[in-house]
C-alpha positions as CSV (number, residue, x, y, z in Angstrom):
1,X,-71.6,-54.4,-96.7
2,X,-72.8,-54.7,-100.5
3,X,-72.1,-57.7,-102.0
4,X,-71.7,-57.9,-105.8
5,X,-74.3,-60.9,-106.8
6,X,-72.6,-61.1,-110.2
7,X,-69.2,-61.7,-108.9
8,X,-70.2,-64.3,-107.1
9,X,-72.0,-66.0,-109.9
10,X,-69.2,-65.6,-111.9
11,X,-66.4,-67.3,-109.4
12,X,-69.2,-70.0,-108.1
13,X,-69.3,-71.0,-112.1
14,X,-65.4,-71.3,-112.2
15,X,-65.0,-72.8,-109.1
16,X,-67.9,-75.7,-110.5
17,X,-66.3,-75.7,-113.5
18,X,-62.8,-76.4,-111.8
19,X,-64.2,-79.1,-110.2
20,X,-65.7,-80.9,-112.9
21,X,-62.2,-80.5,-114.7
22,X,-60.4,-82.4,-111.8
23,X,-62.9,-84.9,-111.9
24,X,-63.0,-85.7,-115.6
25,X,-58.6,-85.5,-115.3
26,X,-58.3,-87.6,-112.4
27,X,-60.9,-90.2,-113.9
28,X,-58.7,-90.5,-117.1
29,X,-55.6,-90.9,-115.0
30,X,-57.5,-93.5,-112.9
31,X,-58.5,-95.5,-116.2
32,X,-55.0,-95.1,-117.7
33,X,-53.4,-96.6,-114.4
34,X,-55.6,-99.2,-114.4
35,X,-55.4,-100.0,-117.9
36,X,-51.8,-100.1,-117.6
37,X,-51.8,-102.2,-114.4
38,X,-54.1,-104.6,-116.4
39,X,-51.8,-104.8,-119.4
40,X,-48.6,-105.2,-116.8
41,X,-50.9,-108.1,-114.9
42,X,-51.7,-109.7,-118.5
43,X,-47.9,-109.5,-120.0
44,X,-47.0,-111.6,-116.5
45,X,-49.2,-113.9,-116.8
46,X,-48.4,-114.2,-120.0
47,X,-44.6,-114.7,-119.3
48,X,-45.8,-117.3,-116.7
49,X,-47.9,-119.4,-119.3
50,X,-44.6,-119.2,-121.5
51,X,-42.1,-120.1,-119.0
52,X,-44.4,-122.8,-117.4
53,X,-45.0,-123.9,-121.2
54,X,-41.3,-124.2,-121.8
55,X,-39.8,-125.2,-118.6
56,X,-38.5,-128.8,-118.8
57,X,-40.8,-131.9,-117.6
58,X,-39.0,-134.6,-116.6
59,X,-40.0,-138.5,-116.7
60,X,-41.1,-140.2,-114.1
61,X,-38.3,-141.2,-111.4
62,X,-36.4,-138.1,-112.6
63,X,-36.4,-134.8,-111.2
64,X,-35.5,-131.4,-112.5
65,X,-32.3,-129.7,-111.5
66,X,-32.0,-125.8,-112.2
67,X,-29.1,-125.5,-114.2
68,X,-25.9,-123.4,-112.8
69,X,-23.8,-120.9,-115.6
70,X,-21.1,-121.2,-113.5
71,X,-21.1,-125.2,-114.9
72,X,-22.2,-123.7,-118.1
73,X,-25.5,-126.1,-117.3
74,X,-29.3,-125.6,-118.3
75,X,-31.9,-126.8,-116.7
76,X,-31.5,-131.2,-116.7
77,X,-33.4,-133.8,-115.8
78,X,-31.4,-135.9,-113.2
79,X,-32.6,-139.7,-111.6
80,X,-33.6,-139.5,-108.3
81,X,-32.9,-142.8,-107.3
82,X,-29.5,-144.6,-108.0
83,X,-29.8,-146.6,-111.0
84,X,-31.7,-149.7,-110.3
85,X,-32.5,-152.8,-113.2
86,X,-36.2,-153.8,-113.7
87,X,-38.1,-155.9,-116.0
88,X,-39.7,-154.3,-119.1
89,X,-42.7,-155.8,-118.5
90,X,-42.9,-153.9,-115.0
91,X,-40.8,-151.6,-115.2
92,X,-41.7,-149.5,-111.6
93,X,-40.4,-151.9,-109.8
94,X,-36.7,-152.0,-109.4
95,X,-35.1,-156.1,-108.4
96,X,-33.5,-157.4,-105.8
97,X,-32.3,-160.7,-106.3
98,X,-31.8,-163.0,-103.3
99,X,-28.9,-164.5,-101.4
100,X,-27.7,-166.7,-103.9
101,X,-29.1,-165.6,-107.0
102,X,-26.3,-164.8,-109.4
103,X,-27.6,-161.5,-109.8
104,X,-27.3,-160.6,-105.8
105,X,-24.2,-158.4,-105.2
106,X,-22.8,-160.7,-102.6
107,X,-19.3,-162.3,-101.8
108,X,-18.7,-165.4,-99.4
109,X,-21.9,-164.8,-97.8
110,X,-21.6,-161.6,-97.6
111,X,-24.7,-159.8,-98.8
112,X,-24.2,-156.4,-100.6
113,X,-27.8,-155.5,-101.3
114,X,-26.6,-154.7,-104.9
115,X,-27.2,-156.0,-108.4
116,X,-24.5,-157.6,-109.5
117,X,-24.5,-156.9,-113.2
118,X,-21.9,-158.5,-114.1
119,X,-23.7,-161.8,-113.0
120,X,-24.7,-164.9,-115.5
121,X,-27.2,-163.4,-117.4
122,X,-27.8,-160.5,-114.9
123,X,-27.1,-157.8,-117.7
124,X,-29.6,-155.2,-117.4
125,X,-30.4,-155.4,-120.8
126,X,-33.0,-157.6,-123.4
127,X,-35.7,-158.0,-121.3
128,X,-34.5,-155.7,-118.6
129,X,-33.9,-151.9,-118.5
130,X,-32.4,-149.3,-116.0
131,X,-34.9,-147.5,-114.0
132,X,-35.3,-145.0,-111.5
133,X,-37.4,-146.5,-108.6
134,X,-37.8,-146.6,-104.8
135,X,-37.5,-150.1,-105.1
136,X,-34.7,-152.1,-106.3
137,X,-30.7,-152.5,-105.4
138,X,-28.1,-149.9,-107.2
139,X,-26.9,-151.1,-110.2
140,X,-23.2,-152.6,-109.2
141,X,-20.6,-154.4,-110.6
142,X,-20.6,-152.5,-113.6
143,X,-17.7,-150.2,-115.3
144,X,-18.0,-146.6,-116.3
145,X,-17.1,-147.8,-120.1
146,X,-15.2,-150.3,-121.4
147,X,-15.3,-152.1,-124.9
148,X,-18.8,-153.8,-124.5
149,X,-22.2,-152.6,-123.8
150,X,-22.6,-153.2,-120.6
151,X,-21.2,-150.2,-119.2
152,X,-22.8,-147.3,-117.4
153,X,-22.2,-145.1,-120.2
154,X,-24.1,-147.5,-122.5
155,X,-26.9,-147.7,-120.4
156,X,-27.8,-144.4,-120.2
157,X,-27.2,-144.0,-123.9
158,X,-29.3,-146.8,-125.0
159,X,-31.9,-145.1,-123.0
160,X,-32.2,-141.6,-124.8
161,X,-29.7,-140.4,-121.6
162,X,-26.3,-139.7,-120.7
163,X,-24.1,-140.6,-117.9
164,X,-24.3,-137.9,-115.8
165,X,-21.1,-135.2,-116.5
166,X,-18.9,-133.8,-113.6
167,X,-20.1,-130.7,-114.2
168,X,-23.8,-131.9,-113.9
169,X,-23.0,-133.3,-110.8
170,X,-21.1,-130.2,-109.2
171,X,-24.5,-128.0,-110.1
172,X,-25.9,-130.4,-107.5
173,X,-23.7,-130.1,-105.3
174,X,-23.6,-126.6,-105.4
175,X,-27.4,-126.0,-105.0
176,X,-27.8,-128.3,-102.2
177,X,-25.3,-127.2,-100.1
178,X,-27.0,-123.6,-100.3
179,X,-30.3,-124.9,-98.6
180,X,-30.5,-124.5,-94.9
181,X,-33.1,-127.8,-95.0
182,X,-29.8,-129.9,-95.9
183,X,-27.6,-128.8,-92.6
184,X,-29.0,-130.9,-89.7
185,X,-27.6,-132.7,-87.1
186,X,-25.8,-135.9,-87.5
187,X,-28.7,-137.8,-87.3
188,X,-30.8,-136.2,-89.5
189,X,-32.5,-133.8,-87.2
190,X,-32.6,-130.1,-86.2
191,X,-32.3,-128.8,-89.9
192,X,-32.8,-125.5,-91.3
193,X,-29.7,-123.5,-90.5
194,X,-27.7,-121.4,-92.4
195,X,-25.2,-123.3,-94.7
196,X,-21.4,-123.8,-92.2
197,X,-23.5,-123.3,-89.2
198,X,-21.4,-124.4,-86.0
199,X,-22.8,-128.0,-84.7
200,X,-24.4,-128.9,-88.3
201,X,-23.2,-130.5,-91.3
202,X,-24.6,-131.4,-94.7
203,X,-26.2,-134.2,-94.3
204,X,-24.1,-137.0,-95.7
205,X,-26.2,-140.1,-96.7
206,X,-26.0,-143.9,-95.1
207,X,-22.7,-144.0,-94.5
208,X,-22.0,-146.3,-91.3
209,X,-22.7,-149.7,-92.0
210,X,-25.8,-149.6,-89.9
211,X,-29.4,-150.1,-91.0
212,X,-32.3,-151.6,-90.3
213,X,-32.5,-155.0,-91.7
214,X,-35.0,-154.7,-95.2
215,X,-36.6,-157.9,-96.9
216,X,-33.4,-159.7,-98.5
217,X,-30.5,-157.7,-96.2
218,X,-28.3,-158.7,-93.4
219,X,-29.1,-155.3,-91.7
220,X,-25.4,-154.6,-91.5
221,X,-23.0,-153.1,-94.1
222,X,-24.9,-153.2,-96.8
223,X,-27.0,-150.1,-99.5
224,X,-30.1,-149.5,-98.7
225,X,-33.4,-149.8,-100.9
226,X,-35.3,-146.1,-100.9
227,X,-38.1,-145.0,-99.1
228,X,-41.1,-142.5,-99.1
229,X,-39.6,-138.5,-99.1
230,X,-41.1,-137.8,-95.8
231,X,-38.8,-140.8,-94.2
232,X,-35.6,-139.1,-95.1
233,X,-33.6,-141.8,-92.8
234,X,-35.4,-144.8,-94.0
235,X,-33.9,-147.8,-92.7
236,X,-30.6,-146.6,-91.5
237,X,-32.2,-146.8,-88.0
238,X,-31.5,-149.9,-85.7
239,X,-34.1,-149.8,-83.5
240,X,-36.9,-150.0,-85.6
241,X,-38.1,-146.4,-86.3
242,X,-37.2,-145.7,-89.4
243,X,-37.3,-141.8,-88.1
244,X,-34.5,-139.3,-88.0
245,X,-33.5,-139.2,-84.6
246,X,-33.8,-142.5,-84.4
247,X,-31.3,-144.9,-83.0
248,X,-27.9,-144.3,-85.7
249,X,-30.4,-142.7,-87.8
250,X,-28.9,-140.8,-91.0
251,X,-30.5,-138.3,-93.4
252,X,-30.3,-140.1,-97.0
253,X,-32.3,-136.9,-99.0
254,X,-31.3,-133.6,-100.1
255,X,-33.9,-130.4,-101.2
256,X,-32.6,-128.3,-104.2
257,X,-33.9,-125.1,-104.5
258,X,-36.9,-125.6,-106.8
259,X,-38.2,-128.1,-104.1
260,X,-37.3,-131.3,-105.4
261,X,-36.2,-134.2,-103.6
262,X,-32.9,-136.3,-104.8
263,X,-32.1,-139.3,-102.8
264,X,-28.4,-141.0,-101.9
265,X,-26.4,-138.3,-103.8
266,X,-24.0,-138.8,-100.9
267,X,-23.6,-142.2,-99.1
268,X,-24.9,-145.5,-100.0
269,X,-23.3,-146.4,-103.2
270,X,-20.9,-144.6,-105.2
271,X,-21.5,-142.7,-108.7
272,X,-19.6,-142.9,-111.8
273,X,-19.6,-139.3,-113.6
274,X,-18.7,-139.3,-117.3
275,X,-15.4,-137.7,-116.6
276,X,-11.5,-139.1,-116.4
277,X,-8.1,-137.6,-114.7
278,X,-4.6,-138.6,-116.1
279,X,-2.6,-139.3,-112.6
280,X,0.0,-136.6,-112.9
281,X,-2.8,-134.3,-113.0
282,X,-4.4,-135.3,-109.4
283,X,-3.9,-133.5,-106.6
284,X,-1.2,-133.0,-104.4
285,X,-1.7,-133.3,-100.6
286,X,0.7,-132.9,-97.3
287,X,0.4,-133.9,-93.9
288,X,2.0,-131.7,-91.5
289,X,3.4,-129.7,-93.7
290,X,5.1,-132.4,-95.7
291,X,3.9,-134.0,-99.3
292,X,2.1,-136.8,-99.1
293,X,3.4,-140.1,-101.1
294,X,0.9,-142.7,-102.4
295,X,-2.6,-143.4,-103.0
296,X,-4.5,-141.7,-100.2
297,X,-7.9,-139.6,-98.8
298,X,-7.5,-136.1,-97.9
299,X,-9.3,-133.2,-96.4
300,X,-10.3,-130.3,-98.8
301,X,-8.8,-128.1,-95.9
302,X,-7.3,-127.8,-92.7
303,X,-9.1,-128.5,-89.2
304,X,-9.2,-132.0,-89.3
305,X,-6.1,-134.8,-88.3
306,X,-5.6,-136.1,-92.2
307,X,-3.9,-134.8,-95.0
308,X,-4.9,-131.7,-96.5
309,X,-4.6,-131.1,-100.4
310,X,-2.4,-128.2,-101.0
311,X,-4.1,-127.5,-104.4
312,X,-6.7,-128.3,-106.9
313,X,-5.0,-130.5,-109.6
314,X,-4.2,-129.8,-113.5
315,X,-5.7,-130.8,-116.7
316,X,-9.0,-129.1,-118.0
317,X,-10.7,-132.2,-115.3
318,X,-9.3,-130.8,-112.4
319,X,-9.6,-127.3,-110.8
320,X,-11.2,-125.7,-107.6
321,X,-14.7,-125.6,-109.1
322,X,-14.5,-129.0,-110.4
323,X,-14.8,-130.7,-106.6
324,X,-14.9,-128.4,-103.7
325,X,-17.8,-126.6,-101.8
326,X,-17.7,-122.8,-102.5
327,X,-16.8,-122.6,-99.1
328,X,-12.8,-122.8,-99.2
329,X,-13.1,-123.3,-95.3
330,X,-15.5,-126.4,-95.5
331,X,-14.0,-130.0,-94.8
332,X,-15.1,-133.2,-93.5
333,X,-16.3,-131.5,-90.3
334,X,-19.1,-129.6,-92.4
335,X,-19.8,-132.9,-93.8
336,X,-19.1,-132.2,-97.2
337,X,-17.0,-135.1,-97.6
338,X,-13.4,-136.2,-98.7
339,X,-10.8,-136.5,-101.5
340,X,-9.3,-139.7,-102.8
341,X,-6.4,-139.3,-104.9
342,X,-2.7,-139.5,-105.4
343,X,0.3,-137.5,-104.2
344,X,4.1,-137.1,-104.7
345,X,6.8,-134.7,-103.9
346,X,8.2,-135.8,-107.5
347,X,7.1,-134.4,-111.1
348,X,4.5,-136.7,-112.2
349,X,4.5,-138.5,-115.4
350,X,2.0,-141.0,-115.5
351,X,-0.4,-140.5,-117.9
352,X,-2.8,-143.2,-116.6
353,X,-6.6,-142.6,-116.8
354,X,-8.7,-142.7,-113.7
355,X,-12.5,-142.2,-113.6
356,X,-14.4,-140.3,-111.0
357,X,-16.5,-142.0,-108.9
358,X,-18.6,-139.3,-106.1
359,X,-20.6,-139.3,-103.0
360,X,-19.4,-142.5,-101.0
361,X,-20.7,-145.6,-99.8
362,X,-23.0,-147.0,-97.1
363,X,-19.2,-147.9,-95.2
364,X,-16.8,-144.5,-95.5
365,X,-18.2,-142.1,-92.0
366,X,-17.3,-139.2,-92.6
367,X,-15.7,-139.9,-95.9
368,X,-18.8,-139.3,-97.4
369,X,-20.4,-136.1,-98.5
370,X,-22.2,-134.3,-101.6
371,X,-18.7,-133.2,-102.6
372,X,-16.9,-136.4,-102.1
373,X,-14.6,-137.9,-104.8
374,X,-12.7,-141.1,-105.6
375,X,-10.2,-140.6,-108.1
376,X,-8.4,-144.2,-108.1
377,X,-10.4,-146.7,-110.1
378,X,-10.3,-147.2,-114.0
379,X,-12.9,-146.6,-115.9
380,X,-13.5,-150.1,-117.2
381,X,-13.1,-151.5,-113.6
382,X,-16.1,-154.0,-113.8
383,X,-15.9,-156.1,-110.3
384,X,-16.7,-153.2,-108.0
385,X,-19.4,-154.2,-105.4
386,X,-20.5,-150.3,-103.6
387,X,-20.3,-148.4,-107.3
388,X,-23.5,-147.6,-110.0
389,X,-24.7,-144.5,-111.2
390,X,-27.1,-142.0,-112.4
391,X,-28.6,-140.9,-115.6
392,X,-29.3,-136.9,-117.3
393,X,-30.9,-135.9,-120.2
């Protein structure tokens, strides 16, 4: 066989050529890929620095809650202690009066472990300020507003703040009760399950009237001072652990979703919000099917012995979203807490204001919850013992 030499010459140049003119293609492809996955990797980390740059920073002994459009809420910074009252000249460290000072939230001997602020000269104001510390009793004995300035509302004003708003409080609620670390066993153990899981509830604060006795308490029925975040139960132990598990141990702490900590958002004392309820406008409730009468507490829905409401109120303060887990199934056996209010089979007319006071007290069981809400006292009700609150800005 003859083979033609030119031919081959010829194809062997083509097929080199070819070659070369993959290579030089697939080298600008490879730059233009790369220079785009550069650019894409640059324009993130841009974004990053920006959104880093202007995501909120929040003061020390505040934390940052992610805001909810449902609750037409940005981004806030929220206390993460209950109010407490320091000294300006040491301001990280909240009081705690003794028995006997006029500032101790005590009655006949009975020792609160709250700051009475309505005590001779006990204002938290002049030389004292409200903080959020570990240490320190709530703020008590002090009305949501009233005609002088040493209201809750004040407070937080005169600080640059606000008192927090319902709605503030119900993007709390809200994002806490969607983190599996918050449902745990009554005690404050075996947590991380799906939110409603059978056998779990979320966690619902000091709520029992037991503790472990602190520097200036009885070690019964009394709030509790705050503790590290890795001792979510601190002190509401009685045998000395301070653990969860621990004997009549309680977790005190919820996680949001950005990973911050908030302590005694349910149990311990309870928390004015910035928000009032004319009582016509409460909810109704019934108890075996027939309308409740009175001044009462109530289960957001059936499956437990009490009352149930049998609807969400009126008024632009009132409504599903404004109090209830997004759970329409959830009650006091999920732990999310309890209703105070007032019902009637009749039209009601009475146009009396009532504040809202959340969360419970170191005394209400299963009362007490993130979603839990007192809708009985006035707002300038000054000589309340278990209530303070929390500042937002």
């Amino acid at each position: 066989m003859v083979i033609n030499s030119k031919k081959t010459t010829i194809s062997l140049s083509f097929f080199i050529l070819a070659i070369f003119i993959i290579f030089i293609l697939a080298n600008i492809t490879f730059k233009k890929t790369n220079s785009e996955n550069t650019l894409l990797s640059e324009n993130k980390s841009v974004q990053e620095l920006k959104s880093k740059q202007t995501q909120k920073i929040c003061a020390e002994g505040f934390i940052l809650v992610p805001g909810d459009a449902l609750y037409g809420t940005s981004d806030f910074c929220f206390m993460k202690y209950e109010a407490k009252c320091a000294n300006t000249s040491l301001p990280s460290v909240g009081l705690e009066p003794s028995h006997g000072n006029a500032c101790s939230g005590e009655k006949a001997g009975h020792y609160f472990n709250t700051y009475n602020n309505s005590g001779k000269n006990c204002s938290c104001t002049g030389n004292k300020e409200i903080v959020s510390t570990k240490s320190g009793f709530p703020i008590a004995y002090i009305p949501q507003f009233d005609n002088t300035l040493n209201n809750a509302k004040n407070y937080c004003i005169n600080m640059g703040w606000h008192l927090i708003t319902n709605n503030e409080w119900m993007t709390i609620a809200r994002n806490v009760e969607k983190i599996p670390d918050n449902w745990c066993d009554k005690n404050g153990t075996n947590c991380g399950f799906p939110p409603g899981s059978i056998g779990k509830i979320l966690a619902n604060g000091h709520n029992d009237s037991k503790s472990e006795k602190s520097s200036n308490g009885t070690g019964t029925d009394s709030a509790l001072v705050a503790g590290n975040d890795i001792e979510p139960c601190f002190e509401t132990t009685t045998d000395g652990s301070n653990t969860c598990g621990g004997k009549s141990s309680q977790k005190r702490t919820f996680t949001l979703s950005n990973g911050e900590t908030i302590w005694d958002f349910a149990g311990n004392v309870w928390e004015w919000t910035d928000n009032t309820v004319m009582r016509k406008d409460e909810p109704k409730s019934a108890t075996k099917g027939v309308i409740d009468v009175g001044w009462l507490k109530s289960d957001f829905a059936s499956g437990s012995p009490l009352s149930v409401i049998t609807g969400n109120g009126e008024g632009s303060s009132m409504g599903y979203d404004a109090f209830r887990p997004s759970n329409p199934k959830w009650n006091t056996n999920n732990g999310v807490g309890r209703i105070y209010h007032y019902s009637t089979p009749a039209t009601d007319t009475d146009t009396t204001l009532y504040a809202f006071i959340r969360g419970g007290n170191w005394k209400h069981g299963d009362d007490d919850g993130a979603f839990t809400i007192h809708l009985s006292p006035p707002p300038d009700r000054t000589l309340i013992n278990d209530v303070g609150f929390r500042c937002v800005y």
